[in-house]
C-alpha positions as CSV (number, residue, x, y, z in Angstrom):
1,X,5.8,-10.0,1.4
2,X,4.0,-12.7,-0.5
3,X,6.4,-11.5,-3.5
4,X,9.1,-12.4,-2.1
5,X,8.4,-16.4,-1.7
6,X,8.2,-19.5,-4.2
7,X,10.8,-17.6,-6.8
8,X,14.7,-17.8,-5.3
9,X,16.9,-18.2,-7.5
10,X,19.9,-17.0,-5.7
11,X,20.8,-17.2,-1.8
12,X,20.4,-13.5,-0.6
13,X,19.5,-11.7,2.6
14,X,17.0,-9.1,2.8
15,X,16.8,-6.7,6.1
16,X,13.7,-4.8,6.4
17,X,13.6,-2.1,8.4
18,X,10.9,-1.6,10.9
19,X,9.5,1.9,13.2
20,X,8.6,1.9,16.6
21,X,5.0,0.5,15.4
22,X,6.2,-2.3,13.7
23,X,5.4,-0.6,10.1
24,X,8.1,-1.0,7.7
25,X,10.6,2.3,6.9
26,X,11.2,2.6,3.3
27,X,14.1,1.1,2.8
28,X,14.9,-2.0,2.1
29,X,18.7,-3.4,2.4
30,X,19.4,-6.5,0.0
31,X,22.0,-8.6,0.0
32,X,23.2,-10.4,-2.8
33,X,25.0,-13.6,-3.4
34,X,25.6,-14.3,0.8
35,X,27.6,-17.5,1.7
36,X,26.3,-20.7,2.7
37,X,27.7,-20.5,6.0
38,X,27.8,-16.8,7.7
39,X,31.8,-17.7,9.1
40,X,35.3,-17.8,6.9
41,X,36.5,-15.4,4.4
42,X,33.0,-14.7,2.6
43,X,31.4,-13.5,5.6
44,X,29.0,-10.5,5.4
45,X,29.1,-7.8,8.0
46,X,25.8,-6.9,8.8
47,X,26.1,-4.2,11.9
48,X,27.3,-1.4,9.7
49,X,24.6,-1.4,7.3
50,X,22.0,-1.9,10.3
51,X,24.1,1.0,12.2
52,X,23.4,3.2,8.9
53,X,20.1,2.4,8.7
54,X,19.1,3.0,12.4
55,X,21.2,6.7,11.3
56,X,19.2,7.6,8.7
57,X,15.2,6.5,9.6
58,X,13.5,5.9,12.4
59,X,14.6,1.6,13.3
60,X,13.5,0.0,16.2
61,X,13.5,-3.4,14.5
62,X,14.3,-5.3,12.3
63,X,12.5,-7.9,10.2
64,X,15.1,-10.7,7.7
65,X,13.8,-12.9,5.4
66,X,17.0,-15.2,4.1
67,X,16.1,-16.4,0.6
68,X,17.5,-19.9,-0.3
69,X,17.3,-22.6,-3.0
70,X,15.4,-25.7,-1.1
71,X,12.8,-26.8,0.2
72,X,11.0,-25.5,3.8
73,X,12.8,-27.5,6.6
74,X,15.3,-25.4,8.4
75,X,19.4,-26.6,7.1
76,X,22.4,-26.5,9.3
77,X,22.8,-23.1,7.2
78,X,19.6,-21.5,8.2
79,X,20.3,-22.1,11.9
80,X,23.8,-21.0,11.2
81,X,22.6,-17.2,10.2
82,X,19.4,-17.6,12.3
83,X,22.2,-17.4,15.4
84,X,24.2,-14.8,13.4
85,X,21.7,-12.3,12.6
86,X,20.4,-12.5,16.1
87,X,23.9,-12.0,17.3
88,X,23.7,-9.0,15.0
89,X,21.0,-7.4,16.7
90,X,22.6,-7.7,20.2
91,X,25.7,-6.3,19.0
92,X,23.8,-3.4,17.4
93,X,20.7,-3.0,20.1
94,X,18.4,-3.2,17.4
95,X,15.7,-6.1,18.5
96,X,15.0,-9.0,15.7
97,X,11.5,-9.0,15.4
98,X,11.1,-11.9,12.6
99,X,13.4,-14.5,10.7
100,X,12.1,-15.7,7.4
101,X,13.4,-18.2,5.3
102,X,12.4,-18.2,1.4
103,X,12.5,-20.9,0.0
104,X,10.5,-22.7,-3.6
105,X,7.7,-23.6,-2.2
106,X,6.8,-20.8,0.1
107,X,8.4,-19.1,3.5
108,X,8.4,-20.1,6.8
109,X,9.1,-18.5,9.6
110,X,12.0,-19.1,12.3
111,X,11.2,-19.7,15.4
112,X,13.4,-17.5,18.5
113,X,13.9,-21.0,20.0
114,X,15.6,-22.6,16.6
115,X,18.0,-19.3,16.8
116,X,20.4,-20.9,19.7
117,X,21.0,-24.4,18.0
């Protein structure tokens, strides 16, 4: 995962898909060029690709690091798809093991608490 922080350059999502052991299923789901904000016209639907995924392999979870310009604290955006994504995984029963937000300087990790504000 380390390859993954200190180099955004774009704001994208990445969903990794996770077995019943918490190893990670091949495939990897990116998302380019995702809004700011995870509401209005731009907004990404996440359950079908989820739903596909959870078709295909063996999901029980799922693991989303949201890469971002910026530095480590936590925006008004990152609580924003922190709340959706975890909305995401009621709606589609799969559980949201880990948020991760990328950012310049490293990642951090999103706390379950931070997902509600």
């Amino acid at each position: 995962m380390a390859y993954l922080a200190g180099s955004v350059v774009r704001r994208q999502l990445r969903i990794f898909f996770l077995d019943w052991q918490g190893a990670q299923v091949a495939t990897i789901a990116p998302i380019y060029s995702v809004p700011i904000f995870p509401t209005g016209n731009e907004r990404v639907d996440l359950a079908p690709v989820i739903k596909n995924a959870v078709r295909k392999s063996d999901v029980d979870a799922l693991m989303i690091f949201l890469e971002r310009p910026g530095g480590a604290d936590l925006s008004e955006s990152d609580h924003a798809w922190t709340a959706e994504l975890r909305e995401v995984s009621l709606a589609t029963g799969v559980p949201l093991r880990a948020v991760l937000v990328s950012h310049r300087t490293g990642v951090r990790c999103v706390e379950p608490d931070d997902y509600e504000r």
